[in-house]
C-alpha positions as CSV (number, residue, x, y, z in Angstrom):
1,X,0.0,0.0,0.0
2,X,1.4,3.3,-1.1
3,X,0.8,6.1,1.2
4,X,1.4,10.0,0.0
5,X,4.4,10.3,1.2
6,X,5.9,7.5,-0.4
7,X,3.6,8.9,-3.2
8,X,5.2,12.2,-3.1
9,X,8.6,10.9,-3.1
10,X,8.2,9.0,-6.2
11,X,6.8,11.8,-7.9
12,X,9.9,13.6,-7.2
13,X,11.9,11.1,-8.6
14,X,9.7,10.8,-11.9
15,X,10.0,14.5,-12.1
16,X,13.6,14.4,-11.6
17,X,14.4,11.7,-14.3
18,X,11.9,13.9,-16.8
19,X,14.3,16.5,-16.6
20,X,17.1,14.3,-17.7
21,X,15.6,13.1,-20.4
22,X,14.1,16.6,-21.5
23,X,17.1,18.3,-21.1
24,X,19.4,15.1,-23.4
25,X,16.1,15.3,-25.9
26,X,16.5,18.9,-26.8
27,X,20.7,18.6,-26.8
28,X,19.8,15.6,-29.3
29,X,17.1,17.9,-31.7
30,X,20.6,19.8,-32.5
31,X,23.0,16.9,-32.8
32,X,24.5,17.7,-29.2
33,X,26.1,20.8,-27.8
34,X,27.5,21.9,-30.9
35,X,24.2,22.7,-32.6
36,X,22.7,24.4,-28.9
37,X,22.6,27.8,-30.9
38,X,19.9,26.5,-32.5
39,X,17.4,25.6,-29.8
40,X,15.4,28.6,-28.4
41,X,15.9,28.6,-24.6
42,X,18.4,26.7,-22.6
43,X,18.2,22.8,-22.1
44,X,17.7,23.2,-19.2
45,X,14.5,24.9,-19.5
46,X,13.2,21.9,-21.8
47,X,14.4,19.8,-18.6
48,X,12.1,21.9,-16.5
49,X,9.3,21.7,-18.9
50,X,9.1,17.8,-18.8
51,X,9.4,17.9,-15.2
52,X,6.9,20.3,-14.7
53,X,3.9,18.2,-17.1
54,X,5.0,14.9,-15.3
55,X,4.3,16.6,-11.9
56,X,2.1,19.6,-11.5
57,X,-0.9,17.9,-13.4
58,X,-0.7,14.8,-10.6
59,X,0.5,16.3,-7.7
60,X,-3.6,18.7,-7.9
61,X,-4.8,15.8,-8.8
62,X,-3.3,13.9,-5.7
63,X,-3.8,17.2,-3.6
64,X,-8.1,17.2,-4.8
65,X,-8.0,13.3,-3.8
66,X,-6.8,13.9,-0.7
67,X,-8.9,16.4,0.4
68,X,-12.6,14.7,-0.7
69,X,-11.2,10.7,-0.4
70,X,-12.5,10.9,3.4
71,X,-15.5,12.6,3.0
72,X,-16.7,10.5,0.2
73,X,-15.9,7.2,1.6
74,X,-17.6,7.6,5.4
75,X,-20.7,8.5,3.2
76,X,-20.4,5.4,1.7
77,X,-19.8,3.6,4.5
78,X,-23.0,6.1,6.6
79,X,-24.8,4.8,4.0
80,X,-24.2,1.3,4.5
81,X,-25.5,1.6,8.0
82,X,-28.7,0.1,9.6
83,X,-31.7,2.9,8.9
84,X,-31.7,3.6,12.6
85,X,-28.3,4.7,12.7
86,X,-28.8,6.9,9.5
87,X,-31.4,8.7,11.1
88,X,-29.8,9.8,14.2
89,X,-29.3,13.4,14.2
90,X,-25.5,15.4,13.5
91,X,-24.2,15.0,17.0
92,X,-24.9,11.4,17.7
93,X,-24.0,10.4,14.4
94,X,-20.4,11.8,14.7
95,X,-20.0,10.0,17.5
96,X,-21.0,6.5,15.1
97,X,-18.4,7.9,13.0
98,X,-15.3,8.3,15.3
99,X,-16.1,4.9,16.5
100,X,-15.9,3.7,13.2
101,X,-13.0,5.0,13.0
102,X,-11.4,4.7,15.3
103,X,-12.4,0.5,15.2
104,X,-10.9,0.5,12.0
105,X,-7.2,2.4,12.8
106,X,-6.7,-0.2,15.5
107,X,-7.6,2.4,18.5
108,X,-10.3,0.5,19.9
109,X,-10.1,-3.2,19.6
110,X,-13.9,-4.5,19.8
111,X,-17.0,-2.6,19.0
112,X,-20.8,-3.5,21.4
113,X,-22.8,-3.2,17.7
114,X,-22.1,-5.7,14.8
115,X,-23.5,-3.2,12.5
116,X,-20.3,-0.8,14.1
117,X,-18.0,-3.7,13.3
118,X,-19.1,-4.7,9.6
119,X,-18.8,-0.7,8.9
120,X,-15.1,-0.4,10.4
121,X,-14.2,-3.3,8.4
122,X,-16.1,-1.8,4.9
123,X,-13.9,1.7,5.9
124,X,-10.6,-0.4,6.5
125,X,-11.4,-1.9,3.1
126,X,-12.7,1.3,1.0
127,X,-9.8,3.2,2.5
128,X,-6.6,0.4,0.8
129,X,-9.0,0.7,-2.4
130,X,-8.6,4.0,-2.5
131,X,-5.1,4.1,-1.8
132,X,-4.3,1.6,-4.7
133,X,-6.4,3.5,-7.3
134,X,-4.8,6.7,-6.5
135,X,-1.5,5.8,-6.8
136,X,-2.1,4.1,-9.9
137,X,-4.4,7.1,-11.3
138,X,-1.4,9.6,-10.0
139,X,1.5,7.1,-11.6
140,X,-0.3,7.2,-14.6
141,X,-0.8,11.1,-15.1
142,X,3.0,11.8,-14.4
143,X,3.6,9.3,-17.0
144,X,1.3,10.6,-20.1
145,X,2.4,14.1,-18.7
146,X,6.0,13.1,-19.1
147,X,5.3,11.1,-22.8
148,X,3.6,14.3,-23.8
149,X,6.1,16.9,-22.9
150,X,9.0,14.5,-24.8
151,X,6.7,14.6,-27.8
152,X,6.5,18.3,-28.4
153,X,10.1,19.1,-27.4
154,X,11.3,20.7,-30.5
155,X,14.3,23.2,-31.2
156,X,11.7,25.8,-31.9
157,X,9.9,25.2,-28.6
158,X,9.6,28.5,-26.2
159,X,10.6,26.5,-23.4
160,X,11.9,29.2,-21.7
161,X,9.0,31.3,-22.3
162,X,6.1,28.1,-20.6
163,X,8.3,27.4,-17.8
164,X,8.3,31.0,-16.4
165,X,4.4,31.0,-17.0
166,X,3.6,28.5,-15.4
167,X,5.9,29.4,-13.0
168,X,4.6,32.9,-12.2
169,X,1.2,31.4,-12.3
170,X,2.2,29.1,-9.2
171,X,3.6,32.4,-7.7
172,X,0.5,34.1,-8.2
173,X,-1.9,31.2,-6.6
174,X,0.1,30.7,-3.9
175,X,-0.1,34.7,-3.3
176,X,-3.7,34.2,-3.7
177,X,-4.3,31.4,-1.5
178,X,-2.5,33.3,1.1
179,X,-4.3,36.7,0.7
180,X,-7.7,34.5,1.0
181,X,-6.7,32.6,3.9
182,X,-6.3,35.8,5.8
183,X,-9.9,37.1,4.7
184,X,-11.2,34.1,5.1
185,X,-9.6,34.0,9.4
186,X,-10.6,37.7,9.7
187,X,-14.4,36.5,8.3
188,X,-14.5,33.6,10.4
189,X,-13.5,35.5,13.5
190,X,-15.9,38.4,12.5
191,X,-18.6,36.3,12.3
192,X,-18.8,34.4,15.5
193,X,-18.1,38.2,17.2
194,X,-21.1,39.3,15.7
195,X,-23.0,36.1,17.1
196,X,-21.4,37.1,20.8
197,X,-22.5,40.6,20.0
198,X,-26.2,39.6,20.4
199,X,-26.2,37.8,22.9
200,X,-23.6,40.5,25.2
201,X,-23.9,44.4,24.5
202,X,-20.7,45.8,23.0
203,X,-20.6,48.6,25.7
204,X,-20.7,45.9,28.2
205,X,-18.0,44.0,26.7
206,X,-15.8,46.7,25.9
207,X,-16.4,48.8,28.9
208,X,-17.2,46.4,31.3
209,X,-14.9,45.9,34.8
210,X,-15.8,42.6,36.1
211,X,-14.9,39.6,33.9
212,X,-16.7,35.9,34.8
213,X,-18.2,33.4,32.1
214,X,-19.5,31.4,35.0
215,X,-22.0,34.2,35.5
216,X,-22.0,35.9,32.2
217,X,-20.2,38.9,33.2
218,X,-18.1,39.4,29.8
219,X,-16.1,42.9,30.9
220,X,-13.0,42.8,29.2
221,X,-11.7,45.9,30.6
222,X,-9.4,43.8,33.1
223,X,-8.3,41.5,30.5
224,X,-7.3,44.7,28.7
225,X,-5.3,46.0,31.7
226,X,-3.2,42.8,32.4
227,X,-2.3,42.5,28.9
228,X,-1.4,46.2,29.2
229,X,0.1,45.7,32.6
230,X,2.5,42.4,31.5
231,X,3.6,44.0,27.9
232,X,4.6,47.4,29.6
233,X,6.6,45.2,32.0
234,X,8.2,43.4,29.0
235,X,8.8,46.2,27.1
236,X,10.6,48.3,29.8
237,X,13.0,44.9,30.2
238,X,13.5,44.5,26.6
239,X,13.8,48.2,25.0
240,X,16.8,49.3,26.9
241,X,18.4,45.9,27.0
242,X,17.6,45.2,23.6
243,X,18.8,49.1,21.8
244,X,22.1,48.8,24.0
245,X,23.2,45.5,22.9
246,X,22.6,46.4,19.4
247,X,24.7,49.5,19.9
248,X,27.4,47.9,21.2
249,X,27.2,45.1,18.5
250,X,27.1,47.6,15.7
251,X,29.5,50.4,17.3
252,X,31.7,48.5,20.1
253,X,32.3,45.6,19.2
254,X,35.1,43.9,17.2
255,X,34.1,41.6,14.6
256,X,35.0,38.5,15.9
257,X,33.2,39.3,18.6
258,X,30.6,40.3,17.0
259,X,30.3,37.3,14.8
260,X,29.8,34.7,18.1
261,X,27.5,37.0,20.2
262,X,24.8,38.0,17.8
263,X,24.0,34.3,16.9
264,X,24.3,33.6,20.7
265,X,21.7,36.4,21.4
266,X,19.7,35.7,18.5
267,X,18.8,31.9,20.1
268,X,16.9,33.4,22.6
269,X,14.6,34.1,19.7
270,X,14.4,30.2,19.0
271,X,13.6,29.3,22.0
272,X,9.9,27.9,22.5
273,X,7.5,30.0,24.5
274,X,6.5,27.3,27.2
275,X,10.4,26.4,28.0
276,X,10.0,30.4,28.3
277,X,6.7,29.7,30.5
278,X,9.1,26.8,32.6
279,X,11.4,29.4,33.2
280,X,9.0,31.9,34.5
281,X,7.0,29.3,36.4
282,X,9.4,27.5,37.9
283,X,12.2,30.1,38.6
284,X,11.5,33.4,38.3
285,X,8.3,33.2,40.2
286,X,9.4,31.8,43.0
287,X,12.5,34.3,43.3
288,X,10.1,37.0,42.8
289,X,7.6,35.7,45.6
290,X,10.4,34.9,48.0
291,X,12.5,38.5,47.4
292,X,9.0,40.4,48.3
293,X,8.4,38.4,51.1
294,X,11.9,39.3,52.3
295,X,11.3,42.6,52.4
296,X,8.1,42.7,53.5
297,X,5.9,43.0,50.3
298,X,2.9,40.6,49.7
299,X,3.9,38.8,46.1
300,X,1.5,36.3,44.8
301,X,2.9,32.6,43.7
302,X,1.8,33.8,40.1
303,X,2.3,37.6,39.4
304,X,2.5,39.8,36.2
305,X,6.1,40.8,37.4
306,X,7.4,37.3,36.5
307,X,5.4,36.8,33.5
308,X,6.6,40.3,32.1
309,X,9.7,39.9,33.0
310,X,10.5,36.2,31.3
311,X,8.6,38.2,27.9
312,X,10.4,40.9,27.8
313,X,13.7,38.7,27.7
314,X,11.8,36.4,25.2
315,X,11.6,39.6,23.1
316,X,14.8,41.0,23.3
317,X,16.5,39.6,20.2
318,X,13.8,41.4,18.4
319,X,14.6,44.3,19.3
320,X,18.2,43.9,18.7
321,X,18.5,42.1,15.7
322,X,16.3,44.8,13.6
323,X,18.3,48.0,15.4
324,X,21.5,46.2,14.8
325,X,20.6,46.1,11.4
326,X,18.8,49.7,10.8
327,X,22.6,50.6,13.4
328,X,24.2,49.2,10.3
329,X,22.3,50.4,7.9
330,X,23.6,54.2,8.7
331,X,26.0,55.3,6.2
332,X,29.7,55.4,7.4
333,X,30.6,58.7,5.8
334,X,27.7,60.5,9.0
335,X,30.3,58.8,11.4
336,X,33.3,59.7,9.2
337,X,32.3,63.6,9.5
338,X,31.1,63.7,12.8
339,X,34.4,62.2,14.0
340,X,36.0,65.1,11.4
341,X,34.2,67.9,13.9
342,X,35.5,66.5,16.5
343,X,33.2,64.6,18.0
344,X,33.8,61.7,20.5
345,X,32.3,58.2,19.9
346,X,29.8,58.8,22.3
347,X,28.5,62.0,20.8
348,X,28.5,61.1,17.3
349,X,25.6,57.6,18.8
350,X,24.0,59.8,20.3
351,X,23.5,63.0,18.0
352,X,24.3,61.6,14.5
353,X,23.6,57.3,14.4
354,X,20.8,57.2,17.3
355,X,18.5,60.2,15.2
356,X,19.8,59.0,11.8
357,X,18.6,55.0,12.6
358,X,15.3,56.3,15.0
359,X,12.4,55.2,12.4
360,X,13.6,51.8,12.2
361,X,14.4,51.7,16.0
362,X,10.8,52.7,16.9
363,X,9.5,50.2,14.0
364,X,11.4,47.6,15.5
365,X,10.1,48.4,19.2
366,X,6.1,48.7,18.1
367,X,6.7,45.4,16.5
368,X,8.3,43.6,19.3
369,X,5.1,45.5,21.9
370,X,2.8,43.4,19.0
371,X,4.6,40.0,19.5
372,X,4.2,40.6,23.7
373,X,0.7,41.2,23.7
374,X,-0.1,37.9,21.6
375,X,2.0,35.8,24.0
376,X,0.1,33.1,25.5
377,X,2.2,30.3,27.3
378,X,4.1,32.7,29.4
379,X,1.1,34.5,30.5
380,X,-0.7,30.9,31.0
381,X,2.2,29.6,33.3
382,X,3.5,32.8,35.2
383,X,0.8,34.9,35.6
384,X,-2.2,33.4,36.5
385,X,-5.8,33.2,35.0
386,X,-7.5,35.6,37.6
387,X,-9.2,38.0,35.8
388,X,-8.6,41.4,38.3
389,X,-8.3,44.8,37.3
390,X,-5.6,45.7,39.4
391,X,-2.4,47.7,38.5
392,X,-0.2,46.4,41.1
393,X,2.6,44.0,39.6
394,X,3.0,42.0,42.1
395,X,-0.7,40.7,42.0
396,X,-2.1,37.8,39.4
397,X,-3.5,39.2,36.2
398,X,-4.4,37.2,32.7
399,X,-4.8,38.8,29.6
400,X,-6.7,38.4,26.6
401,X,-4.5,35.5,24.8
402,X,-5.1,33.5,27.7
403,X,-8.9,33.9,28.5
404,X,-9.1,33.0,24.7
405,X,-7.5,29.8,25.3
406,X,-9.7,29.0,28.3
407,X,-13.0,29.8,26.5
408,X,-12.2,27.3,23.9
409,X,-11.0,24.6,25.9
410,X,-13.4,22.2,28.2
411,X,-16.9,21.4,27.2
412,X,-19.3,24.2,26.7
413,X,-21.7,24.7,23.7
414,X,-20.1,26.5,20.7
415,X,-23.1,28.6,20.2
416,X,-22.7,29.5,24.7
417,X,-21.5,33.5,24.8
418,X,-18.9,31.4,27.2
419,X,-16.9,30.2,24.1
420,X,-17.8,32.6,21.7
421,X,-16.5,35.4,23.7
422,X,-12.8,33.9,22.7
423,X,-14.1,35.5,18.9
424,X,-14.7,39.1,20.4
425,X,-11.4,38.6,22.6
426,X,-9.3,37.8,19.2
427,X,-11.3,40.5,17.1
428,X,-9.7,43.0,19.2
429,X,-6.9,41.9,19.8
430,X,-6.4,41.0,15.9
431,X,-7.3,45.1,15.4
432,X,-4.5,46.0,18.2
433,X,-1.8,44.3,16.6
434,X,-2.6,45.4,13.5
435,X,-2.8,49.3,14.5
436,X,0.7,48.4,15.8
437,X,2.3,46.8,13.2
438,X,0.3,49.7,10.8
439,X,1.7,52.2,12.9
440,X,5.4,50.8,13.0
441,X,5.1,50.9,8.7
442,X,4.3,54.4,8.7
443,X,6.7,55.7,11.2
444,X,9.3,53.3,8.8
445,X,8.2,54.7,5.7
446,X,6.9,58.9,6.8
447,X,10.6,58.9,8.8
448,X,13.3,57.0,7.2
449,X,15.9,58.6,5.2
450,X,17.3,56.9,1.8
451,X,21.3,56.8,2.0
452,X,23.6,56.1,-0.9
C-alpha cells in the first residue's frame, strides 16, 4: 500500500528523471552541444518543462484526492449503516463515526454493535481501495504528462517562455491562497463576534470591569489592563536591554566578537514560548515571591512581574536584531564627519547614528510591543488566570490571549456567549496588533531617510 508520502517521493523522482531526459532530448534535436545555438531557450528549460507536465498535473490531482477521499468514503460507509443509525441526528451520528473510525485504525479493539464492526471493516477496506487507485491514477498522469512533454520538445519550442508562465502562475496562486486565507480567518473570527455581540452588549463587553463566564459577566476591561500591565513590563525589560546591545554590536564591538554573540543572542529568539513559560513558572516566580516576602511585600505565587519579565527577555533579540541592522544600515561617511568635527564616539551615537537610525528603531520596538501582547504560554504559566483589574505588579492578572484559550478549551456549547466570547477577545486583539504593526510601517516609511 502506497501512502502519500511514499507517493510524493516517487513523484519527485519521476520528475527528476523527466528533466534528464528533457534536457538530453533537446541537446539531441541539435546533434548535441554543438548545434545548442539552434534551440530557443536553454536545455535546461526543456528539462524543466518535462518535469513540470510529469508533476504539476498529478500532484492537484493527488492534492483534490486527498482532500474529498474521506468525506466521500464515510458516506459510503453512513450509507451502509442500519436505517436507525442513518437517522440519528449530526451530534450522535459523529459520535458513530469516530467509533468507526477509530475501530478501524486499530484504536479500539472491539465494538458492542455488529453493524459498528461490519462498517469499520467496509472503511478499512474502501480506504486500501482507495489508496491503490490513487496511486495508480497519479502514476499514470506523471507518466502521459512526461510522454507528452518529450513529444513536443522541438528546437523551436519557447521552453523558456512556458516554464516561467507556469511558474509565475504558481507564484500568483500561492499569493492568492495566502491573501484569501487571511480574509477568510478575519471572516471567520468576525462572524462568530457578531453572534457574541447579540447575545452580550458591545458597551458591556468593551467597557465592562468585572470579567466571569461562569455568570456571564463578559467585561474585558481587566483583560485589557493585564495585557497592558504584563507587555509594559516586557517592554521596559527589553527596550533598553535590547537598543544597548545592538549598539554595542554595531559600534563596540570587534568583529569577531561580533560574529559569536549575535547568533548567541539571536537563540533566545528560538527558543519555544513554554520552555519560556518553565522558566518563569518554575524560577522566576518563585524568586520574585520569596525577594518580596523578604522585604516585606505581599507577592503572589503567580504575578505579572514574572510573566513580564521572562517576555520581555523572550523579546529582546527582536529588538536587537532589527536595530542592529537599521545601526548598520547608517552610512559610514555621518560617522566619518562627525568624528572630522571633532566629535567623541559617544557624541557622534547619540547625536548623529541614534536620530539618523530612529524610524527603524521605533519600528522595531512597536513590532516587538505586538509580538508581547499575543504571547500566550508565558502568561498561562506565570501569571495566572484571575481575571482582576488591578495595576499592582505583584498581583495575578491574565490577559486576553489567555482567557481565549480557556473559552475554547473544556466542554461548553459553541453557540454558549462562554466560548464565543474567545471570537470578540481575538477581534480585538487582531485590530490591536494590526494598529501596531500599521503604525510601525508608517513611522518606517513617513521617517526613514534613503542613504547612498
Amino acid at each position: 500500500m502506497i501512502g502519500t508520502p511514499l507517493l510524493l517521493l516517487i513523484l519527485l523522482l519521476i520528475m527528476s528523471g523527466l528533466y534528464v531526459l528533457g534536457k538530453k532530448r533537446a541537446l539531441a534535436s541539435v546533434d548535441g552541444w554543438s548545434g545548442i545555438r539552434h534551440l530557443h531557450s536553454l536545455p535546461s528549460y526543456y528539462g524543466f518543462y518535462a518535469a513540470l507536465w510529469a508533476g504539476l498535473p498529478a500532484f492537484l490531482v493527488l492534492v483534490l484526492w486527498n482532500g474529498f477521499q474521506d468525506t466521500f468514503i464515510m458516506d459510503l460507509v453512513v450509507s451502509g449503516l442500519p436505517q436507525e443509525l442513518q437517522k440519528l441526528e449530526e451530534a450522535p451520528l459523529s459520535l458513530v463515526i469516530n467509533d468507526i473510525k477509530n475501530l478501524a485504525a486499530g484504536d479500539v479493539v472491539s465494538a458492542d454493535s455488529e453493524a459498528i464492526q461490519a462498517a469499520a471493516a467496509h472503511y478499512s477496506s474502501l480506504q486500501a481501495t482507495a489508496m491503490a487507485a490513487k496511486a495508480v491514477l497519479i502514476l499514470i498522469l506523471a507518466a502521459l504528462g512526461g510522454v507528452y512533454a518529450m513529444r513536443v520538445i522541438t528546437p523551436q519550442l519557447r521552453a523558456r517562455n512556458l516554464v516561467e508562465s507556469i511558474i509565475k502562475g504558481l507564484l500568483i496562486l500561492c499569493s492568492t491562497l495566502a491573501i484569501f486565507t487571511t480574509v477568510g480567518i478575519v471572516l471567520s473570527v468576525l462572524f462568530e463576534s457578531i453572534r457574541f455581540f447579540q447575545m452580550i452588549p458591545v458597551t458591556d463587553f468593551l467597557f465592562g470591569t468585572h470579567y466571569n463566564p461562569g455568570t456571564l459577566s463578559f467585561g474585558a476591561v481587566p483583560l485589557f489592563a493585564g495585557t497592558l500591565l504584563i507587555s509594559l513590563i516586557a517592554m521596559v525589560i527589553a527596550v533598553p536591554i535590547g537598543l544597548l546591545a545592538a549598539v554595542y554590536l554595531a559600534e563596540y564591538a570587534s568583529p569577531n566578537l561580533r560574529a559569536y554573540a549575535k547568533p548567541v543572542l539571536e537563540i533566545l529568539a528560538g527558543i519555544p514560548t513554554v520552555v519560556y513559560g518553565f522558566f518563569a513558572a518554575l524560577t522566576v516566580a518563585p524568586f520574585i515571591a520569596e525577594l518580596g516576602t523578604s522585604v516585606g511585600l505581599t507577592v503572589s505565587t503567580e504575578s505579572a512581574l514574572a510573566a513580564g519579565v521572562v517576555m520581555g527577555i523572550m523579546i529582546i533579540p527582536f529588538i536587537s536584531s532589527l536595530s542592529d541592522d537599521v545601526i548598520n544600515s547608517v552610512p559610514q561617511a555621518m560617522r566619518d564627519a562627525s568624528y572630522g568635527l571633532g566629535a567623541t564616539r559617544s557624541e557622534t551615537i547619540t547625536k548623529v547614528i541614534l536620530p539618523a537610525a530612529l524610524p527603524g528603531i521605533v519600528g522595531s520596538v512597536l513590532l516587538a510591543a505586538s509580538r508581547a501582547i499575543g504571547e500566550t504560554m508565558i502568561v498561562v504559566m506565570a501569571a495566572g488566570l484571575a481575571a482582576k483589574l488591578t495595576a499592582n505588579p505583584l498581583d495575578t492578572v491574565t490577559t486576553v490571549t489567555v482567557q481565549i484559550v480557556t473559552a475554547l478549551v473544556g466542554d461548553n456549547e459553541f453557540d454558549s456567549p462562554k466560548t464565543l466570547v474567545a471570537f470578540a477577545l481575538g477581534l480585538v486583539l487582531f485590530f490591536v496588533t494590526l494598529a501596531l504593526n500599521v503604525v510601525a510601517l508608517h513611522v518606517v516609511r513617513k521617517y526613514r531617510e534613503q542613504y547612498d
